[in-house]
Every structure is written in C-alpha cells, then in structure tokens.
N, C-alpha and C positions, 0 to 999 in steps of 0.2 A: 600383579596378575599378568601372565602370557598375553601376547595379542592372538594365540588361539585359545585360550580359555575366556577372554572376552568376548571374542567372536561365539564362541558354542555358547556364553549366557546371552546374547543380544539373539540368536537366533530363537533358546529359551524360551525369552519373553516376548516374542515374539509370536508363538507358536500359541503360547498360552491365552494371549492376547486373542489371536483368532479363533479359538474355543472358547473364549468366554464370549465373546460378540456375535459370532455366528453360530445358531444350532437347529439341525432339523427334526422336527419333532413330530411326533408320527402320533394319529390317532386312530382307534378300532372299535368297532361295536363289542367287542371283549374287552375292552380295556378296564382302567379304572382312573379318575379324574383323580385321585392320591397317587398316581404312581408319577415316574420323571417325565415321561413322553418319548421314551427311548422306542424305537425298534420293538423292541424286547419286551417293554414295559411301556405298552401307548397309553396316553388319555381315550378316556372314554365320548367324549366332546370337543366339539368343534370348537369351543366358547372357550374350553379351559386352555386350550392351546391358542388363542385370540388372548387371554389374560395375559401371557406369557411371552409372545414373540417380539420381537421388538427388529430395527432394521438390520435387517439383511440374514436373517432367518425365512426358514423355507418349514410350513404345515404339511404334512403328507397326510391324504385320508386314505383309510382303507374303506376296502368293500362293503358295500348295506345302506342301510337308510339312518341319518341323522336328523328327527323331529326337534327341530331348534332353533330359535331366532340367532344365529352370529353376530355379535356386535364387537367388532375390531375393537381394542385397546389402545393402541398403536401404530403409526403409519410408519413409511421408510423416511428417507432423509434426501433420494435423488435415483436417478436411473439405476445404477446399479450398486446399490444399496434398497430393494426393498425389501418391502415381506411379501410371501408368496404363500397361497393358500391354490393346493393343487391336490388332483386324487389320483394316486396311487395311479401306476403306469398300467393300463390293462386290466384295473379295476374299476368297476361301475358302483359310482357315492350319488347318493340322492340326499340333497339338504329342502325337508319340508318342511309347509306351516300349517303343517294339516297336523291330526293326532286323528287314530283308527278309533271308531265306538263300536260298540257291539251290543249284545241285549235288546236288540229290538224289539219290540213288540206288536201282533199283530192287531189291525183295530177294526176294517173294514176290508172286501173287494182285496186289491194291492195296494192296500196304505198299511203304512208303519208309523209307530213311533217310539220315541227316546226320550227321558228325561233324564237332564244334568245337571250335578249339583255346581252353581254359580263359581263354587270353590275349585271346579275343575279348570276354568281359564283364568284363573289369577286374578291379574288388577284390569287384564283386556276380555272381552266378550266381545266376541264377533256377531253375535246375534243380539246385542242391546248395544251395538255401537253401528251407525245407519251412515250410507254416503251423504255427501252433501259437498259444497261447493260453490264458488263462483263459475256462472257458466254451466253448471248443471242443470240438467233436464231428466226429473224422475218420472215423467212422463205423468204424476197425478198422484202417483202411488209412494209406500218407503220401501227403498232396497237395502238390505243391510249388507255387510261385509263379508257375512258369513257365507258359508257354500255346504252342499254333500256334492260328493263323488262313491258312483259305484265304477268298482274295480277302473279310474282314473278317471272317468268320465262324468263331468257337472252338470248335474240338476240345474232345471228354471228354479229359483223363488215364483212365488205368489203370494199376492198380500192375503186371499181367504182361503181355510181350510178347505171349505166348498171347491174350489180350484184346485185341492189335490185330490178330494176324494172322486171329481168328474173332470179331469182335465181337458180342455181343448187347446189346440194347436195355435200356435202365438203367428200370427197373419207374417207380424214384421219379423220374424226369429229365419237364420238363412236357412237352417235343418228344422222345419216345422215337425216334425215325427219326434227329434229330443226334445225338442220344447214341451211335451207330453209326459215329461221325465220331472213333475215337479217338488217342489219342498215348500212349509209355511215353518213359522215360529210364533211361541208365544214364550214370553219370559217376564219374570218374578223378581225382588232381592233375594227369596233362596235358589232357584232354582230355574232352568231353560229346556223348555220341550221343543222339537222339531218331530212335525211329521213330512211323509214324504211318499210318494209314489213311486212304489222300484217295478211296476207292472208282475211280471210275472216272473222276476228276481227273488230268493229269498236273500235279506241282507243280510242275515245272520252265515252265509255260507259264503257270501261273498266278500270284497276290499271295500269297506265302508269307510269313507275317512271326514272329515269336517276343517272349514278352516280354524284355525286357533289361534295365531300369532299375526301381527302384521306385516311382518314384513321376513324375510329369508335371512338375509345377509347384507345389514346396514347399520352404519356407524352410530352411535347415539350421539356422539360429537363432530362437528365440519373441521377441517383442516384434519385431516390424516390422509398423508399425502402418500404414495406409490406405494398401490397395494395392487395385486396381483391375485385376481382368481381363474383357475383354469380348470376343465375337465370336468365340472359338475353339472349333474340332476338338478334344477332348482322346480319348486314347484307347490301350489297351491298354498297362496297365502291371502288374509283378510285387507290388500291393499284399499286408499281410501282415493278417494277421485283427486285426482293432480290438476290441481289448475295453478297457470301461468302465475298467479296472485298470489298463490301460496307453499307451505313447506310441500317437497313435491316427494312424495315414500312410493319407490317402489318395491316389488321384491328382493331385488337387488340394486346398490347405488351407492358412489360414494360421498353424497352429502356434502355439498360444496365444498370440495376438494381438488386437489390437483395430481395427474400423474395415474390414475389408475390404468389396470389393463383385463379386462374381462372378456376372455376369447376362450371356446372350443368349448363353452355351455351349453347347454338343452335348458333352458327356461318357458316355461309351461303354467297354464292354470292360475293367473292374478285375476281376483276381480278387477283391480283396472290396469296398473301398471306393469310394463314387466321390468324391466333396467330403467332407471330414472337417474338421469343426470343434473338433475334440477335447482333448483334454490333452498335456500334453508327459512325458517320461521321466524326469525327476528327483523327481518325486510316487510314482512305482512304474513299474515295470513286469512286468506279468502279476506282481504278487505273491503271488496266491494257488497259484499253481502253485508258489511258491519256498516258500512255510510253508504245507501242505495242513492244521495242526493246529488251525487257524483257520480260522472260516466263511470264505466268501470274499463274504458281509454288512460282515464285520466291516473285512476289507483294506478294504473299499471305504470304509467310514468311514473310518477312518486316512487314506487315499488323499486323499479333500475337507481335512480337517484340516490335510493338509499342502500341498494347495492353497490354502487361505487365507492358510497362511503367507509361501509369497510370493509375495502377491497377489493371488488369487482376488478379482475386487472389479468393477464399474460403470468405474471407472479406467483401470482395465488391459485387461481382457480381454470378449472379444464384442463386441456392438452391430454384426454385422455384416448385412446385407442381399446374400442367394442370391434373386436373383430371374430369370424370363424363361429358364432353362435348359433341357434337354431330356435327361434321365439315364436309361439303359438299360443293360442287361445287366450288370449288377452282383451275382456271388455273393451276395454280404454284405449290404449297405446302399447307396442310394443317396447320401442323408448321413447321416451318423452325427456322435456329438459329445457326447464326456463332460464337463460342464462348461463347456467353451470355446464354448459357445452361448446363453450366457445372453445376455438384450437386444438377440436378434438377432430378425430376419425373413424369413421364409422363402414368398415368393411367388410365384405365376404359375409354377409347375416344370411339368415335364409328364416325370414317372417312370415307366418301366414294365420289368417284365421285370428284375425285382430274387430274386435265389434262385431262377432258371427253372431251372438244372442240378442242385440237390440233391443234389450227389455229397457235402457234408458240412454239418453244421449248426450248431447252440450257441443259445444266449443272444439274439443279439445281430440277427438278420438280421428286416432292415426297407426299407421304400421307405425310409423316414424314422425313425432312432433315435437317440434324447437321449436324455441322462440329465442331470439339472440342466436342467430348460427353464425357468429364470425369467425372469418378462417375456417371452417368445417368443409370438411371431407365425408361424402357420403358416398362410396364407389361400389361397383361390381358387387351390391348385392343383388334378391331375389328377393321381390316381393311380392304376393299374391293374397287373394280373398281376402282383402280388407275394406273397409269402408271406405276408405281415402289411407293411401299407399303413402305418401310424404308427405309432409306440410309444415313449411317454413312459413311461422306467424311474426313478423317482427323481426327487423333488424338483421334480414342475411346478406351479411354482406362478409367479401371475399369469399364467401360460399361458394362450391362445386359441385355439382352432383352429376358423377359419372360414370356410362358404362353399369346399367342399373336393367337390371329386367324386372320389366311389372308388367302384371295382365290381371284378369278378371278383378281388378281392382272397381268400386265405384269410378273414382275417381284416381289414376295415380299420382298425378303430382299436383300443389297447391300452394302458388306464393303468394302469400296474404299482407300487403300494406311494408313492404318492402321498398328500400331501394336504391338495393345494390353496391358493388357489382357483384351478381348472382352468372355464373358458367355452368349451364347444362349442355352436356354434351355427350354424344357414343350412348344415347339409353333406347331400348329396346322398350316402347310405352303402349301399349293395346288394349287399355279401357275404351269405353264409349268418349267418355272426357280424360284425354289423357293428359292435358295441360289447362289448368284455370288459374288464372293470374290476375289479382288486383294487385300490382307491382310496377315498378320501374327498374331502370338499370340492367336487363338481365339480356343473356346474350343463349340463344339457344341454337346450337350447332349440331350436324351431323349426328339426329336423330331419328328417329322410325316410331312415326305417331299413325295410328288407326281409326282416329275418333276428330271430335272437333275441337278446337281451341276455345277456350272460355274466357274473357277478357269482358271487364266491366272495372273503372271506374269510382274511386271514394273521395269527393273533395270533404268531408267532415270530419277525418280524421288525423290528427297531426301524429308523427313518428319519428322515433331516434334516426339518425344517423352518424356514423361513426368517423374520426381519424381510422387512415388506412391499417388495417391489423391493429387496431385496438380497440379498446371498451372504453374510450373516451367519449362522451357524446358530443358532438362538433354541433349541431343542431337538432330542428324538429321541422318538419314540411308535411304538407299532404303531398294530394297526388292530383296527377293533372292527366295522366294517361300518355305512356307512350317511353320513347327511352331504351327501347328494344331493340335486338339484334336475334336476326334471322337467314345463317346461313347455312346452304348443304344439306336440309332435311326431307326425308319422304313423308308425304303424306296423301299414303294408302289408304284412306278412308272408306270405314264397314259400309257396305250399302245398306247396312240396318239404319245408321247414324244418319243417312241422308233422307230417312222419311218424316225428319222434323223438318221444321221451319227457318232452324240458326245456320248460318252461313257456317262451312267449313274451310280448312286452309285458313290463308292469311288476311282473307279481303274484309275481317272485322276492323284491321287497323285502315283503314283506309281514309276513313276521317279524323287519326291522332292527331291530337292537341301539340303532344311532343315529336319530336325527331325519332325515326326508324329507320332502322339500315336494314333491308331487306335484300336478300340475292339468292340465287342460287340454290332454289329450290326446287323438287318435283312434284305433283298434281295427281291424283288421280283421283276415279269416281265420281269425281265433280266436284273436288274440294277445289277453292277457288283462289288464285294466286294475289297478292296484294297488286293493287291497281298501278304501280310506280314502280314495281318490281324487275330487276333486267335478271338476266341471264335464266329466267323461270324454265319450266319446261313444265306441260299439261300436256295428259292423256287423259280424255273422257270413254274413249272405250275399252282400255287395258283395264283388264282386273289384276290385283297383283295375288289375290288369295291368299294374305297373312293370318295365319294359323298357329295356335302354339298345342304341344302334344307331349305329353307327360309320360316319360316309363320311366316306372321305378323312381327314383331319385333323379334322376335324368330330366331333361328338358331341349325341347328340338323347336328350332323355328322355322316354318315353310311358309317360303316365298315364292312368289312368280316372277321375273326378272324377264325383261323383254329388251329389245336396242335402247328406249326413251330412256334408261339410266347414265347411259353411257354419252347421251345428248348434252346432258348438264354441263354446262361450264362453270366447273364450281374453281375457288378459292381455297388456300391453304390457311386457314384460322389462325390469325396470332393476336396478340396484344397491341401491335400496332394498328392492325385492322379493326380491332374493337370499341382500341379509344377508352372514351374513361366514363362512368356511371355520373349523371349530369348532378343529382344532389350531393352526395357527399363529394365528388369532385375528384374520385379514386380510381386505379386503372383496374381494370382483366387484368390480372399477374397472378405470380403465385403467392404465396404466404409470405417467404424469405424476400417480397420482394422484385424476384427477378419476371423478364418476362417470359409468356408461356406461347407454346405452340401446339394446336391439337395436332400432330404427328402422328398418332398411333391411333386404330380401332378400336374395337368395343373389347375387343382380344388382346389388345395390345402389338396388334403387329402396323409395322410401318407403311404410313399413307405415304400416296405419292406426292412430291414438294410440288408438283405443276398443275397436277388434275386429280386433287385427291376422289374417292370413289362418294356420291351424293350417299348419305345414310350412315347410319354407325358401323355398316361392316365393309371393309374397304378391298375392291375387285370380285365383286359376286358376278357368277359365269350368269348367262341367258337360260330360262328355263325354270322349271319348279325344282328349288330348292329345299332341300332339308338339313337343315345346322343345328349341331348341337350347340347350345349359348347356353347349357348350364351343369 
C-alpha cells in the first residue's frame, strides 16, 4: 500500500473514530424518544438523551417545557472530555417537577378542590411523603413535600382544611398577604385530594401545577464525574430537607461527584433545596434521629470518618464550579453541601428569597450552606432577602469569601465552629448582623459592614481540622475564642443597630482568650474600636448614610465619604501579614499553595501597594456617593 493511501486510511479511521465517540444530540417537545436525536430527528426527552450520551457528547434542548426528573447515565472522563446538557442558543427550556392539574372543583367561598388517583405519581407522592430530618423544626405541625402553584406562584400548606376555607395571615411568613394563598391535603392508598384557596382566581383558567418528582436534574448514582449544565429553567420540585447527616437532594446536584459545571441557570421554587452539592446516603442518613443517645456533634464526626473512607479526597469529589445562576424562592437553601463542596467555586449567583415562607426551620437554612468548605471560593455574588446569606458550618478552611454583596439579609454572614484559615475580604455586608462568628482562624479584610459583629464562644464542641488543601483530618479541638485578623474595614454602623445594648465595632474582642491582630480600621456612629487597636480611626459624628437602591436588575450603593477615610493608615494585606490559622497550623494563601495579596477591590481594580483605600472599594472621592456594585 502507498504511504498516501495509508495516510488517507489512518485519517479514515480516524475521522470515524470521532463520530463514533462524539455526538450531539438534540432534543424537542415534537420529538419522538424512538427517533436517533438528530437535528432532524430529536428525542422527545431529556432522560432519553441522558440514556445515551456518554463522554464528550454535547445534549441540545429545544424550546418548551420538559416535565421530568433527568437522571444522568453517564459522566465524562476529565475537563475536556465532558458531557454537556445545554439549551438551545436563544431558546427558553424549562426542566420541571411539577405536572399541570386541571378539573378543579368548586367547594365553598374560593376553595377548590382536586382528587388524584395515587396511580398518577408512580412510586413518589409528594403529598404522602412528609419532610423530616436531623435538625429539623416543623414547628409542631407536618409539612409535606408537595406544593400548588398558580400561574408560578406557591401556595402556603396548612395542616387544616379550616385554614383554607378562612385563612389568616402567617405572623412569621416575610409576604403575610401570600401566605393567605393556602392548600391542605388528605390522602388514601387509592387516591390524594388537595384543596386550596386561589381567592378570587378561577384555577380552571389559570397555570395550576403541583409538585410531582423529587428532584430536577440528579444522578441516581455518585461518581459521574464532569457534567455540564447550562442555560436552563429549572423549577418546582418535591425536594426533602438536607441535613448535613444526610443524603443531601436538591433540585439540581451532582451527587458526590467531581467536576461538574452548573452556570447561566434560573433555579426556582424547591421546597428546600436548590443546587446541592452535598453527600450521598451510604455515610448516614439523618443518623441522629436514629440514635438521639448521641450528640448529633458526634454522628456528624463519625459521618466525615466514613466519608474519608471511601473517598472523601481532591480525586474524587468536588472541584466543581456554580457560576452565573439566578436561585430564588427556596425554603431551605439556595446551595447547600455537606462535604461534597470542597475545591469548588462558587460565583457571579444572584440568590434571593431563600426561607421567605417560615412555615418551618432548623439548622440548616441559608442563601448559601456548606459544611466542609475547603479551598472553596465563594466570590462576587449577590445575595439578598434571605434568612441568613452564608453560613459556613464546619470545617472552612482555605476558604474565601470575596467581593460578595449582601443586604437585607437577617443575617449575612455566619462561621459556625470553624477554624480556619477562613479570608473574607472586598464584601459589601448591610444586614443589621452582618458578621457572627463562633470561629477561629479567620482574617476579615477590607470590608464595609453596617450592623454589629456577633462573636460568642463554644468550648463544648470539638471539630475537624484539616492538612492544608486537604480532607485529611489532622485533628479535632474546640474553641477557645479569638485567632482573628482584622484589617482595613468600615464600619458604618445603622443607627438603628445602636439602639440595642451589644457593643458594635471591634471592642467585643477585647477580652480574647486567643491572639488578635487588629489594625486599621474605621469607626463610625459609635461603633467601637478594639481596645489595643493602632492605626484605628473613629468618627462619632459623621454619618456615612450607606444605603442600597435597586433599579431594574441594577443595584447602586450610596455612601457618604468625608476626610476620616483617607485618615486611616492602613496596610497592604498579604500572607505574610496574616500568618497562619493557630489550630490546624496552615497559612492565608491560596489553594495552589502560593501566597496571596489583596491587591485588587471589590471591582477588581488595583489598590495601592502603600496606602491601600480602608473598605472594599479602593479611592472613593469625598461626598455622597452613588456606585453601581451590581
């Protein structure tokens, strides 16, 4: 044979080779689940093209709605080799766990109802399947998984029919007027009735929908490693309460895996979870509810333990990137993620309206809750009306959280029994309590807090801590208070805040047990500098007037800016200056390692190496300011 007729067969085989290994497969609400998934010839499901892909195949979805649990088949093999589940370019794909009812019937006043035959949710019923959990608080009552929505918008439950047919307004609910929007159930082995209050709605004319499925778009196996979903609708599914002890479902999640990439989503309407990065069910599940004879401190140790076992490691598990998403109306959590989130990143989200209903609570409810954040990157989101904006429970270390806007939050940020080294820095924080820390190790830099600091104290509880970048656990300690670094932050304090009794500013630490490296802060309204502090700077009569103002998508931040900013003699932040988190015994650096420098703003534009500007935004002129930061 020629050595160019070899060559033309070697290209050949070649060619054939990448048609057989790579293909993208398109699916349409016209389709047909027998046909190839061609263009030409799409699947009619999301699920039948999940049966099929394998790595380095690419899903396309077309336009419309997809009522359907996806359960991957298949992961990729490494970066660029995955599979990719994406919709259509300039088409709008919504993947539900709802299914539309209709036939209502009327009973009373504005109550309706519906009966379904059992046969209609399969082997799941969301109305005969109830949350529950370690850590849960159903406040007295059962809530079940189920939900209605009119035309997108979720009804309260109520445990009595009596409460739909005369609703009153739920005290703790944040929109007391929907909370007047309720639903009951009563269900059989044949059969499940919901009624429901659509006031002055007929539902027969409008988008009545129910939850049905549990979950969106989740693997029923762990280890399916780089999958890729982009571009979608996800929304209204029967999720069950995630607690740190147990398999953790959200709507979307890749099930202790490694490698995923879930960015440029609309995630919407979970009862509790929305994206869950969390742990799988063979480590426990809700164990503490199964032996109450033990702390449920304790299960959760055990819990890690036997996650290491098989597994827990940089190898296997995490390294995923959540970016570009848009998560609201979520019970619970917007993410959440016990473990299964370590060496991951988490940016550009825009959360809001996380635990707006307060029909029940616990432990666990956050825009954002990890436990185990090692190496995690949490940056330049937007977080708002939630109960509690972040909360790292356990184990954050090498953790950063930067360059972050939150406001009307209860509470924004929350490190829980931590210790370290945790880097908050560059975040824009304007709850009443915008930092509360029962923590050590953490280093909070050139920030703009509004509220007071929260610090208390746990000697009862002992906690992992890590080798540096790993899920090794080197030991277990409590806490003893203290271990904090505090440079270059404003705090502007609401003179609302100042009509309690807790100290604001730094002067809580003033009696730590442990070492604080305080400097270089500013004061105002009366918030009060730590006692040993040098380079501080207080103003009790400037107000700065930090205000946030919402148009459109948009968000603007106004400040008052006077000479006293420019007073501060701050410091250029690095790794050197930080030193190393006193229990695990590990530096301020970054992931890979190397050391870090806060260089840059909240923007990312370059501080100055001599006198960088006190607060996350670096050279703000004198005067009432209006900036856009979102």
């Amino acid at each position: 044979m020629s050595k160019l007729k070899v060559l033309s067969f070697l290209f050949l085989m070649i060619c054939m080779g990448c048609s057989e290994r790579f293909h993208e497969y398109h699916v349409a609400v016209t389709g047909n689940d027998s046909n190839v998934g061609s263009r030409s010839n799409p699947f009619k499901t999301i699920s039948e093209a999940a049966r099929k892909a394998k790595a380095g195949d690419v899903i396309t979805v077309h336009e419309g709605t997809y009522r359907e649990l996806v359960i991957p088949q298949y992961g990729g093999t490494n970066e660029t080799h995955r599979i990719v589940y994406q919709s259509a370019k300039g088409e709008k794909v919504a993947i539900k766990g709802s299914e539309i009812i209709k036939n209502w019937q009327p009973v009373k006043d504005r109550v309706w109802k519906v009966t379904i035959p059992n046969t209609f949710f399969g082997k799941f019923n969301p109305y005969q399947d109830t949350i529950w959990g370690d850590w849960f608080n159903g406040k007295g009552r059962i809530h079940h998984t189920g939900e209605v929505y009119l035309n997108g918008k979720s009804f309260y439950e109520v445990e009595t029919l009596e409460k739909v047919v005369n609703p009153k307004p739920l005290p703790a609910a944040v929109d007391t007027v929907a909370s007047t929007y309720t639903w009951y159930t009563e269900s059989n082995k044949e059969s499940t009735t919901i009624w429901a209050n659509f006031h002055d709605s007929d539902p027969n004319k409008g988008l009545v929908e129910i939850n049905a499925r549990p979950a969106c778009f989740f693997p029923a196996k762990t280890g399916l490693n780089y999958i890729t979903v982009r571009g979608f609708t996800i929304s209204q599914a029967a999720t069950q309460w995630a607690a740190p002890t147990a398999e953790q479902i959200g709507m979307i999640g890749p099930h202790w895996s490694k490698g995923w990439i879930i960015e440029n989503n609309v995630i919407s309407d979970s009862k509790c979870s929305g994206i869950s990065l969390g742990k799988e069910r063979t480590t426990g599940h809700n164990v503490w509810l199964g032996d109450m004879k033990k702390d449920g401190a304790i299960h959760y140790i055990e819990v890690i333990f036997r996650a290491l076992k098989i597994g827990w490691s940089k190898e296997k598990i995490g390294s995923h990137i959540i970016r570009d998403n848009t998560i609201f109306n979520c019970e619970q959590t917007g993410i959440c993620g016990s473990l299964g989130a370590v060496f991951s990143q988490i940016t550009n989200n825009h959360i809001y309206n996380i635990h707006e209903k307060r029909q029940f609570t616990g432990a666990e409810m956050a825009g954002i809750k990890i436990h185990g954040a090692i190496d995690l990157l949490i940056k330049s989101n937007r977080i708002h009306n939630c109960s509690l904006g972040l909360w790292m429970d356990w184990m954050a270390q090498g953790t950063r959280i930067s360059s972050n806007l939150m406001y009307h939050n209860d509470t924004d940020l929350f490190t829980e029994v931590d210790h370290g080294p945790i880097l908050i820095d560059n975040n824009i924080m304007l709850a009443n309590t915008p930092y509360a820390e029962c923590s050590e190790g953490v280093a909070t830099v050139h920030n703009l807090f509004t509220g007071r600091i929260a610090h208390w104290v746990d000697n009862g509880r002992f906690t992992p801590y890590h080798l540096p970048h790993s899920t090794w656990v080197a030991g277990l300690i409590t806490f003893s208070g203290g271990d904090h670094r505090y440079y270059n932050n404003i705090f502007a304090t609401d003179k609302a805040v100042l009509k309690s009794n807790d100290p604001t500013g730094l002067s809580r630490y003033n009696n730590s047990k442990m070492p604080v490296w305080i400097a270089s802060n500013i004061y105002f309204n009366g918030a009060s500098p730590f006692n040993r502090e040098v380079d501080a700077v207080e103003n009790k009569t400037f107000e700065p007037n930090v205000s946030i103002e919402e148009k459109g998508s948009e968000v603007y931040l106004h400040i008052n800016v006077d000479d006293s900013f420019r007073k501060v003699k701050t410091v250029l932040v690095t790794s050197e200056l930080l030193g190393k988190a006193i229990a695990p015994n590990a530096s301020f650096e970054n992931p890979d390692g190397t050391p870090l420098k806060i260089d840059v703003d909240y923007f990312g534009n370059k501080r100055s190496e001599t006198n960088p500007f006190v607060g996350p935004i670096e050279g703000l002129k004198e005067g009432n300011q209006v900036i856009k930061v979102w």
